[in-house]
C-alpha positions as CSV (number, residue, x, y, z in Angstrom):
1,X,52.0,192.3,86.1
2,X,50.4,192.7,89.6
3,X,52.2,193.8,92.8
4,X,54.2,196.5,91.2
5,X,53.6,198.8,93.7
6,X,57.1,201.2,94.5
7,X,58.6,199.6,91.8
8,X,58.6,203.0,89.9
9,X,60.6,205.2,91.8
10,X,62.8,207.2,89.4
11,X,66.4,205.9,89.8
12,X,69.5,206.4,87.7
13,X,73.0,206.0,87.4
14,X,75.3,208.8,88.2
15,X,78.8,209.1,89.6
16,X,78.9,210.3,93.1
17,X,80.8,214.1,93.2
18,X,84.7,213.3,94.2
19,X,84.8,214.4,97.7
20,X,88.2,217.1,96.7
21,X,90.3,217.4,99.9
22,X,93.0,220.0,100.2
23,X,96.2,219.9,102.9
24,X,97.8,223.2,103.1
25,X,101.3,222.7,104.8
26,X,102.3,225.6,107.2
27,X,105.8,227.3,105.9
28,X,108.7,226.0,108.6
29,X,109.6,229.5,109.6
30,X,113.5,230.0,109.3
31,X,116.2,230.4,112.6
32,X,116.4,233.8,114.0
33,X,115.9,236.8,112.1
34,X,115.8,235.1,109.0
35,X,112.4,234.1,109.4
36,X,111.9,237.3,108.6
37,X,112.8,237.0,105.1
38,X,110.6,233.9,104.7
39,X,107.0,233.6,102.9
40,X,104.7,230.9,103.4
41,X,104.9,228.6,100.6
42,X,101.6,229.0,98.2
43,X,99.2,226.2,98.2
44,X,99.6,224.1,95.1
45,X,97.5,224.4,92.4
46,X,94.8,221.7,91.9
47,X,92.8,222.0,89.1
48,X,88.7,221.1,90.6
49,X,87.1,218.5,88.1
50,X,84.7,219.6,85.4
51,X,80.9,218.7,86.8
52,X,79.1,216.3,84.4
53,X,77.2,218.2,81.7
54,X,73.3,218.2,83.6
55,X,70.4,216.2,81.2
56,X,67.6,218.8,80.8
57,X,64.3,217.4,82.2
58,X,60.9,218.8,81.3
59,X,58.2,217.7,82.3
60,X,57.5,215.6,78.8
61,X,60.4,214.0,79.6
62,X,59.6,213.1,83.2
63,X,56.4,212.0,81.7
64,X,57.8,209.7,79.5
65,X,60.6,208.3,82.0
66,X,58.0,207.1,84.2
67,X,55.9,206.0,81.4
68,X,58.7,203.5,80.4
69,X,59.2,202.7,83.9
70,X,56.0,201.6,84.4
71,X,56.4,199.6,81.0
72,X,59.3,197.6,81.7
73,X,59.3,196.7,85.5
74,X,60.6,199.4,87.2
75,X,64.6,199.9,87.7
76,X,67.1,197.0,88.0
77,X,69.1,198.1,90.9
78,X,72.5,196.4,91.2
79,X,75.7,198.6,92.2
80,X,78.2,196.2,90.5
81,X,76.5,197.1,86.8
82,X,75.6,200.6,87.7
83,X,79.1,201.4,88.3
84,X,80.1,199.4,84.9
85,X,77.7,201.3,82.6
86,X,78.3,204.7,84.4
87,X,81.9,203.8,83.5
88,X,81.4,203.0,80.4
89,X,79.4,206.1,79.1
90,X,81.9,208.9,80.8
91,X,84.5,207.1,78.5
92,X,82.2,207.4,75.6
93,X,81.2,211.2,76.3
94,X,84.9,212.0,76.9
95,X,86.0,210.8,73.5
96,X,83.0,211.9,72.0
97,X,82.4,215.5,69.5
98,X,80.2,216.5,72.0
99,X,81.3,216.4,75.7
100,X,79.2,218.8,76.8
101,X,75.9,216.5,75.8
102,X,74.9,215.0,79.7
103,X,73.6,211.7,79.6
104,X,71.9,209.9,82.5
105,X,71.5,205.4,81.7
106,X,68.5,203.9,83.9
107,X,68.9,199.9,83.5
108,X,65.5,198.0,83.2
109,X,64.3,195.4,85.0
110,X,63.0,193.9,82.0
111,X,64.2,190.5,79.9
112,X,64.0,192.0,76.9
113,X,67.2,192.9,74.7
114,X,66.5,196.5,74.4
115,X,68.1,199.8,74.3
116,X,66.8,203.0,73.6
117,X,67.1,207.0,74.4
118,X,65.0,210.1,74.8
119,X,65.9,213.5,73.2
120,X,67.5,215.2,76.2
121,X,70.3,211.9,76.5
122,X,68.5,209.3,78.7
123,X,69.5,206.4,77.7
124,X,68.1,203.0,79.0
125,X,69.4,199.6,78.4
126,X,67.3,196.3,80.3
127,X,69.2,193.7,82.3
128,X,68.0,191.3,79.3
129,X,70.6,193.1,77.0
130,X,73.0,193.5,79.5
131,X,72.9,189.5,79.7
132,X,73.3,188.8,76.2
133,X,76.4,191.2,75.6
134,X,79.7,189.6,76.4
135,X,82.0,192.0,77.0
136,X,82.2,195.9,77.9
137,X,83.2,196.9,74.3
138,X,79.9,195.2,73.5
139,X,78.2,197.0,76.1
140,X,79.9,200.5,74.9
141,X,78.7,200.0,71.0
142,X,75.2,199.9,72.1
143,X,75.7,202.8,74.2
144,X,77.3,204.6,71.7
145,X,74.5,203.9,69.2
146,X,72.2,205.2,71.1
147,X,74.4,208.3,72.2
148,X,74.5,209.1,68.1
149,X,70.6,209.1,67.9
150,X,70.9,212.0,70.3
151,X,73.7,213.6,69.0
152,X,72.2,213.4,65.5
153,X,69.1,214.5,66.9
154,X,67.7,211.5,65.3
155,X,65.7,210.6,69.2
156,X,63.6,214.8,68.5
157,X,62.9,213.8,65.0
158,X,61.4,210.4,65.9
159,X,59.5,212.6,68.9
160,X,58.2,214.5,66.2
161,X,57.1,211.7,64.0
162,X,55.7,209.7,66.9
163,X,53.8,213.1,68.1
164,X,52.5,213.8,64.4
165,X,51.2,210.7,63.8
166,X,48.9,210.7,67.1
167,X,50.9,207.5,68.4
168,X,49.3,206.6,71.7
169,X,49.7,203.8,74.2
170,X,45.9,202.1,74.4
171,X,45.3,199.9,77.2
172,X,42.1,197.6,76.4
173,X,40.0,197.8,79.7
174,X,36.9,197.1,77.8
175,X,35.5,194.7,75.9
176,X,33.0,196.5,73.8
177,X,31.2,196.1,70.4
178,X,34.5,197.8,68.8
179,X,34.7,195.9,65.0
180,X,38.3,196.6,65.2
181,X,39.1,194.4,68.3
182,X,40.9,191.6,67.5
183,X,42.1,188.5,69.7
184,X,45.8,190.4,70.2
185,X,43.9,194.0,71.0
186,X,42.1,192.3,73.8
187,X,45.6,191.9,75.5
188,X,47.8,194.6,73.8
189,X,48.8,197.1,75.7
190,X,52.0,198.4,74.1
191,X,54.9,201.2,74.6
192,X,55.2,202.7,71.5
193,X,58.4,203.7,70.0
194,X,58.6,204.7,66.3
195,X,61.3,202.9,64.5
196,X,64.4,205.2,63.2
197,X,64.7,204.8,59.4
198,X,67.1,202.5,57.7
199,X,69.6,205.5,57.3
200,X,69.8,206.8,60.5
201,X,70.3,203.7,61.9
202,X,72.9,203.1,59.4
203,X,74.3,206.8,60.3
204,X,74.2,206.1,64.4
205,X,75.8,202.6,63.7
206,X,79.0,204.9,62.1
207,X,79.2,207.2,65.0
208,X,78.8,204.7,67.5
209,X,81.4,202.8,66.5
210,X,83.4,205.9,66.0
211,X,82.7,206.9,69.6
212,X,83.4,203.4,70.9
213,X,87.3,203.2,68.5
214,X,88.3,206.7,70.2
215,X,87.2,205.4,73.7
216,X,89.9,202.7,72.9
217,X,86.7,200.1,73.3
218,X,87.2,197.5,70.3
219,X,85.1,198.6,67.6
220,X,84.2,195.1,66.0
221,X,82.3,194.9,69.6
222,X,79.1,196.3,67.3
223,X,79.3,193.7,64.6
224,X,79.4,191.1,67.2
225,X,76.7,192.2,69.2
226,X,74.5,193.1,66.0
227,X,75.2,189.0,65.2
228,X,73.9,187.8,68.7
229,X,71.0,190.2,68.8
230,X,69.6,188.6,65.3
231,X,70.8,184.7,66.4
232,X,68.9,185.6,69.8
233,X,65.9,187.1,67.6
234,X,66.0,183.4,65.3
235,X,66.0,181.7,69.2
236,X,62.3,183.3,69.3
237,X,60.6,182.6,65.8
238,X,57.4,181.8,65.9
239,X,56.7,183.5,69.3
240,X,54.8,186.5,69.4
241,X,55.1,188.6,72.3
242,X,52.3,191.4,73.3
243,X,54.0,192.8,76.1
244,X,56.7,196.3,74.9
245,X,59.1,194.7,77.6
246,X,59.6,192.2,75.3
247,X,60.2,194.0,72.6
248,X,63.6,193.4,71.2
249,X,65.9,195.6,70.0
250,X,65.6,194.4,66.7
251,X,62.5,195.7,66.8
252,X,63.5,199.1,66.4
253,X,67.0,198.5,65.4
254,X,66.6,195.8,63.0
255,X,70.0,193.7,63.2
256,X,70.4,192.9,59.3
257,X,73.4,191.3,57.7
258,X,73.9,194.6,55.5
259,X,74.4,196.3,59.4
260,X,76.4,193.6,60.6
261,X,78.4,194.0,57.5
262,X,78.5,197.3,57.9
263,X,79.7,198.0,61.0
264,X,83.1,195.6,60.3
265,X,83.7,197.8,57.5
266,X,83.3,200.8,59.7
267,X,85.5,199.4,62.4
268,X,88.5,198.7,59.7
269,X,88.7,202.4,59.4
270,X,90.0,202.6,63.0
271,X,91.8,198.8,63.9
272,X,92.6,195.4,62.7
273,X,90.8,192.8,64.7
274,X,91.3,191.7,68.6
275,X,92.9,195.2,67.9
276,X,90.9,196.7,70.5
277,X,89.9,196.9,74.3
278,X,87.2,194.5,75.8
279,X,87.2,194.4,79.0
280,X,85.5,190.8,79.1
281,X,86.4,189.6,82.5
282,X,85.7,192.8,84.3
283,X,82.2,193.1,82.5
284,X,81.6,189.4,83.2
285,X,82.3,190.1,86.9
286,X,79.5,192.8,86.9
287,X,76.6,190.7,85.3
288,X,77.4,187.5,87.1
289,X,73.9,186.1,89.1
290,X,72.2,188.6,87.0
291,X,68.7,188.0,87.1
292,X,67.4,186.7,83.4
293,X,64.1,186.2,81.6
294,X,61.2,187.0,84.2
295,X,61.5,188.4,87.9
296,X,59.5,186.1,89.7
297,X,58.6,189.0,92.0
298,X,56.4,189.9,89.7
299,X,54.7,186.8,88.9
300,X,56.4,184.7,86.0
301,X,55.2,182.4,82.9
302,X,56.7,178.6,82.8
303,X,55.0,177.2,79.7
304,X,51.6,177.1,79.4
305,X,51.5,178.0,83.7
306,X,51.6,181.8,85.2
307,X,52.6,181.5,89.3
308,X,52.9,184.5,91.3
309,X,54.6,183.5,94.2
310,X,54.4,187.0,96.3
311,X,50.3,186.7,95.6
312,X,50.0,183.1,96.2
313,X,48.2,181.6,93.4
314,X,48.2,179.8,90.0
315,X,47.4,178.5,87.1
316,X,47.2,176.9,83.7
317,X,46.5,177.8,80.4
318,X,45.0,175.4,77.7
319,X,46.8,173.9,75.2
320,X,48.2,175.4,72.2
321,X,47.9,178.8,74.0
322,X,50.9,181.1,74.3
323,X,51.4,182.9,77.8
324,X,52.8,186.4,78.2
325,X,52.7,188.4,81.0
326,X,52.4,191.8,80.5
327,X,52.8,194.9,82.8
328,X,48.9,195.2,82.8
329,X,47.8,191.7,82.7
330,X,48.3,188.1,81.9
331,X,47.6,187.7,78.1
332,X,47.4,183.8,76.4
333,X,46.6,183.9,72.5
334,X,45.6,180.4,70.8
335,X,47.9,179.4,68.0
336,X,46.2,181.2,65.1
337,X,44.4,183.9,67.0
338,X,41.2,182.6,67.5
339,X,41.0,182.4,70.9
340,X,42.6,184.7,73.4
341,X,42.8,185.5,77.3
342,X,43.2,188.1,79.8
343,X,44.4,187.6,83.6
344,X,44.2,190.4,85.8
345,X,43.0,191.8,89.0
346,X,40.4,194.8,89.5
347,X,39.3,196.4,92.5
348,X,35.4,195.4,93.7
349,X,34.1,196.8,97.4
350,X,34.1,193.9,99.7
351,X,30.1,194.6,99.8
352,X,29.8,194.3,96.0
353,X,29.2,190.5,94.9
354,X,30.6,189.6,92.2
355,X,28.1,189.0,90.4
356,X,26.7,192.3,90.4
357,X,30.4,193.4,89.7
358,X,29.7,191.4,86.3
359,X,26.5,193.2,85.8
360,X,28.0,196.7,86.8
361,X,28.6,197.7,82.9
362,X,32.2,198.0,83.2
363,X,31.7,195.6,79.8
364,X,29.5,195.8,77.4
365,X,27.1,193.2,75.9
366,X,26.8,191.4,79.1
367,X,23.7,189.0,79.3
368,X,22.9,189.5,82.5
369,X,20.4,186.2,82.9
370,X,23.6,184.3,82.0
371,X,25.2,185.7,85.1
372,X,25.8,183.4,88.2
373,X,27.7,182.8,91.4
374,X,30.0,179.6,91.6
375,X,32.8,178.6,93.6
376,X,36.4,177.7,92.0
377,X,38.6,175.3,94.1
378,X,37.1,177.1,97.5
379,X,37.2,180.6,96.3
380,X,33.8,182.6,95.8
381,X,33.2,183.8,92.3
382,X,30.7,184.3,89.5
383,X,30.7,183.8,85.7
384,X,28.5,185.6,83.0
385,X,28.7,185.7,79.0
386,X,28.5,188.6,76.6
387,X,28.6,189.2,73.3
388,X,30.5,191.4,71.0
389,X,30.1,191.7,66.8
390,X,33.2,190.1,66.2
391,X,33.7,188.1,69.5
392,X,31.9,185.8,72.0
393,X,33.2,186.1,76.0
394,X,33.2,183.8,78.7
395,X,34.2,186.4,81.6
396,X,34.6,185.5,85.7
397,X,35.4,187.0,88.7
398,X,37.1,185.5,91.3
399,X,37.7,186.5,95.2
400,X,41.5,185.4,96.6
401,X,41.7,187.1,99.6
402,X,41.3,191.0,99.8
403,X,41.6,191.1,95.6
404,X,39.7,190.3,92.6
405,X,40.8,188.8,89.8
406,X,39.4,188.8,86.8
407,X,39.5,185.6,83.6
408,X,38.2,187.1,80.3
409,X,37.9,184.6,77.4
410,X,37.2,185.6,73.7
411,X,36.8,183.0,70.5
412,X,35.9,184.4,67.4
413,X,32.5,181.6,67.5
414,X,31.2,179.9,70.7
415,X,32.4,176.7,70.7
416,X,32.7,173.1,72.4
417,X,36.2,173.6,72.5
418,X,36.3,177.4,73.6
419,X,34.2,176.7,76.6
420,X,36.2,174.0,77.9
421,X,39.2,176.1,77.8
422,X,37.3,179.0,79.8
423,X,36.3,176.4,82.0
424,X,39.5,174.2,82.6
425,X,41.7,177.5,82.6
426,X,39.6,179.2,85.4
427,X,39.9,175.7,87.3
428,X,43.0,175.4,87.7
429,X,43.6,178.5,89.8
430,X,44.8,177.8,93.1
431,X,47.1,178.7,95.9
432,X,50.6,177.6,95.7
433,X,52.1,175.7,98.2
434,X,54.6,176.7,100.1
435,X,57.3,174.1,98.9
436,X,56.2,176.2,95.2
437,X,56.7,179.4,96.5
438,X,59.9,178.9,98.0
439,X,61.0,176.8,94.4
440,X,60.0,180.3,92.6
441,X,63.4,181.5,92.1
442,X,64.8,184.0,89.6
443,X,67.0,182.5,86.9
444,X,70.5,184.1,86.9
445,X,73.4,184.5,85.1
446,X,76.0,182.5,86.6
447,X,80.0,182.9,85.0
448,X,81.9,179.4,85.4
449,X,85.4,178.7,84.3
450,X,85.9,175.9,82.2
451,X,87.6,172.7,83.2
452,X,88.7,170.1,81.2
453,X,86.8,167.7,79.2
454,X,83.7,170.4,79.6
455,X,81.7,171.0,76.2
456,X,79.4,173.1,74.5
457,X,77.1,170.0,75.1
458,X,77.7,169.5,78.2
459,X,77.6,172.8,79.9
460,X,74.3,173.5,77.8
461,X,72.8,170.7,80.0
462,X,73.1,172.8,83.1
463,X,71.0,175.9,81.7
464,X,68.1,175.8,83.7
465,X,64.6,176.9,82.4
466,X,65.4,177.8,79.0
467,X,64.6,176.4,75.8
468,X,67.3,175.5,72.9
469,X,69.8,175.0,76.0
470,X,72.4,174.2,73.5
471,X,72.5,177.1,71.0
472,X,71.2,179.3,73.7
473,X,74.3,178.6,75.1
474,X,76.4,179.7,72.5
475,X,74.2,182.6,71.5
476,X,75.1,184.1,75.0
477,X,78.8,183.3,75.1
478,X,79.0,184.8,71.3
479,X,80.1,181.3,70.3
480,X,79.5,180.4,66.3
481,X,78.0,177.1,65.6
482,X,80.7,175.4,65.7
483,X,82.9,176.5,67.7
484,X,84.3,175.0,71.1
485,X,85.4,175.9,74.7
486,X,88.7,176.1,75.7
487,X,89.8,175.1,79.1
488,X,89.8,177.8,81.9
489,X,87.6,179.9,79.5
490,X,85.0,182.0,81.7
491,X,81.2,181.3,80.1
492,X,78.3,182.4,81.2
493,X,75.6,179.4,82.1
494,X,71.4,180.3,83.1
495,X,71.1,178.6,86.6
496,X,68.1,178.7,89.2
C-alpha cells in the first residue's frame, strides 16, 4: 500500500536467444596441380535451436496481467530465481504432451503462497511460495499443476465461469448508506479468482505430477509440498486476511489429505521414493536472502503497528484489532467485526483545507456541524462524523507533508470504547526516526548449514519476526513434528 509508483512495469522470465556462432574453416589447398582436384570442405551441419513456442497476448490478457500486478506488489526481480524457474519450466514443457504450448512465469513480490495461471500459459508464482518450497522438484510440481490447468483448458473454463457470473473486483472508496456494507467491505478490496472444482484439481494434480516424473523431477515433490501448504495454512488459523496478496494457495487449490493422498498414489505409478531428482541445494542457493513476509518498501505491519519507512511515518492500532495492509490501503478489523479501519492517502489541493475536504461529499452522511480542524502530534488536520444505516464513522484527515492521509473508523453503534480507539489510533501517527527507518529491514531467507549440537529448538530461536518460530521452522524446512537436524544439513532460517 502507498508508494507503489513503477512498481508495475510488466516483467517476465524468459531465456535470452543463444547467440549461434559459426567458424567455417578455409580448405588447405593441395601442392601443385593437385590443388586442382581439391573442393573446399562443406561447412558442418548444425542444427539452429527451435524458438520457444510465443504466449498469445490480447489485450484481456494484458489487462489482467497488470491487474494482478497491481494486486500483488509488482514483480520480484532477482536473476538467481528467474534463471531457476525459467529452468525449471523448459524442462517441464520439453517432457510435456504439449511442447508447442508457450509459457511465460512472472514471480510476485507478494508473501503469499500462491500460484496461479491465465488461459494463454502465464503462469505466476509469489516469492512467498517460492520460500516455503524446499527443493526444485517442489518448485516443478507446482509448476506443473498449473501448466495442466492450461493444458486441460481448465484456466478458459474458469474465465468463463468468472465472466458469467459478473465477478468483479470492488474497491470501497465510499462510505455510503449501502445496507450491504459490512465492517470487512469497508476494507475489502479483493482479486478475484474463481476456485477450480474438486475434479479438476484432482485431474491437474495427475498431470502435473506426470509432467514433473518425465522431467525426471521427483514426483512425491507434490505430496510434500501439498503437506507444507496446509501445515503453513494451520500456522494462520484464526487470522483473516482482506488483502488477495494474501491469499493462499489453498484458497483456490485447497490442500486436503484426500490430495495429498492422492498425489503419492499418483507418483507410485512412475518411482519408488527418494527415487527421483530434487535438486535441493541448487534451488536453496537461488532463494537464499530471499525477501519473506512484507517488503518494507512498501510500508509493512508489526503487530498491532503499520511503519512505512520510505514515507516516514507511523502508527498504532488499538487492541484486539488485526492489521493488514492491503494494495489499496491499511485495513484493521476488531476481533468479531464490530469495529473496523481504513488507512490510506488521497490527494487534496494544497489550497483545499481539510476540513472542507471532509465536507466535499466524497462520503456520504457527513454531519457537517461536527466537522473541525485539529492538530495531531504537529501535523494539521480535521475530524468530522457521519452516519450510515448500518454504521457510525469517526473519519479524519491529516497533512504529512505534500500528502493526505486519510483514518476512517466504523463501529456498528457509537461507543465509549469506539471513540477512544478512533482517537488513540489517529494519535499515535508520527514520523519515524531515523534510527527506525534505518531498523526497517526486510526479513530474508537465510540457508545455514548445521553444526553440531544445533536443534530444531535452537535454530527456531534465531527466526526473526515470525510467530510459532519453532514449527515455523519445521514447516519451511519440510520437517515433521518430530523430526531432527542432522549435522551439516543446509536449513533455511527467517533473519532481519
Amino acid at each position: 500500500m502507498l508508494g507503489r509508483h513503477g512498481r508495475g512495469e510488466r516483467r517476465r522470465l524468459r531465456a535470452a536467444p543463444a547467440a549461434l556462432c559459426l567458424v567455417l574453416g578455409s580448405a588447405l589447398a593441395g601442392c601443385g596441380d593437385m590443388g586442382r582436384f581439391q573442393t573446399a570442405a562443406a561447412p558442418p551441419t548444425v542444427a539452429m535451436p527451435k524458438p520457444k513456442p510465443a504466449v498469445a497476448q490480447t489485450p484481456a490478457t494484458e489487462k489482467e496481467h497488470e491487474r494482478i500486478l497491481a494486486s500483488y506488489g509488482g514483480t520480484y526481480d532477482d536473476p538467481r530465481l528467474e534463471s531457476l524457474v525459467t529452468k525449471t519450466v523448459d524442462r517441464l514443457v520439453a517432457a510435456s504432451d504439449r511442447p508447442d504450448q508457450g509459457y511465460r512465469v512472472t514471480i510476485l513480490n507478494s508473501g503469499a503462497v500462491n500460484a496461479f495461471a491465465l488461459p494463454n500459459g502465464q503462469l505466476y508464482v509469489t516469492r512467498g511460495l517460492l520460500a516455503l518450497a524446499s527443493d526444485t522438484s517442489e518448485l516443478s510440481s507446482v509448476l506443473s499443476h498449473e501448466m495442466a490447468h492450461v493444458l486441460s483448458k481448465h484456466a478458459a473454463m474458469r474465465e468463463d465461469q468468472a465472466r458469467q457470473a459478473a465477478i468483479v473486483t470492488r474497491v470501497v472508496t465510499d462510505m455510503s448508506n449501502d445496507p450491504d456494507l459490512t465492517a470487512l467491505a469497508l476494507a475489502k478490496t479483493k482479486l478475484t479468482i474463481a476456485s477450480f472444482s474438486r475434479n479438476q484439481e484432482f485431474e491437474a494434480d495427475g498431470v502435473g505430477v506426470g509432467i514433473s516424473a518425465k522431467a525426471h523431477f521427483d514426483p512425491y515433490g507434490a505430496a510434500r509440498f501439498l503437506s507444507a501448504m496446509e501445515r503453513n495454512a494451520e500456522l494462520k488459523v484464526g487470522k483473516t486476511s482482506l488483502d488477495p496478496r494474501a491469499q493462499d494457495f489453498t484458497s483456490s487449490h485447497p490442500a486436503t489429505p484426500e490430495r495429498v493422498q492422492n498425489a503419492q498414489t499418483i507418483a507410485r505409478q512412475y518411482a519408488a521414493p527418494e527415487g527421483g531428482e530434487r535438486d535441493r541445494e541448487t534451488y536453496l542457493a537461488a532463494i537464499d536472502n530471499l525477501v519473506y513476509g512484507e517488503d518494507p518498501s512498501e510500508g509493512f505491519v508489526r503487530g498491532r503497528r503499520f511503519l512505512h519507512p520510505k514515507l516516514g511515518f507511523t502508527f498504532q492500532a488499538p487492541d484486539n484489532f488485526t492489521l493488514d495492509n492491503t494494495a489499496q490501503a491499511v485495513i484493521g478489523v476488531r476481533d468479531g467485526g464490530s469495529q473496523a479501519m481504513r488507512f490510506d492517502v488521497v490527494r487534496v489541493p494544497a489550497e483545499q483545507s481539510l476540513g472542507d475536504y471532509l465536507n466535499s461529499g466524497w462520503m456520504e452522511g457527513v454531519e457537517k456541524a461536527s466537522t473541525e480542524d485539529i492538530t495531531i502530534n504537529g501535523f494539521p488536520a480535521a475530524s468530522a462524523t457521519a452516519k450510515g444505516d448500518q454504521w457510525q464513522f469517526k473519519v479524519y484527515a491529516l497533512r504529512f507533508g505534500s500528502d493526505v492521509y486519510r483514518f476512517i473508523f466504523a463501529a456498528r453503534q457509537k461507543s465509549t470504547e469506539s471513540e477512544r480507539n478512533a482517537r488513540e489510533t489517529v494519535g499515535s501517527f508520527r514520523r519515524l526516526t531515523l534510527d527506525e527507518i534505518q531498523a526497517a529491514r526486510p526479513l530474508r531467507i537465510k540457508v545455514i548449514t548445521v553444526q553440531p549440537g544445533d536443534t530444531v529448538e535452537s535454530l527456531s530461536h534465531r527466526m526473526a519476526g515470525v510467530d510459532h518460530p519453532a514449527e515455523r521452522f519445521r514447516v519451511l524446512n519440510g520437517l515433521d513434528r518430530n523430526a531432527q537436524v542432522k549435522v551439516r544439513d543446509r536449513v533455511k532460517v527467517v533473519a532481519d
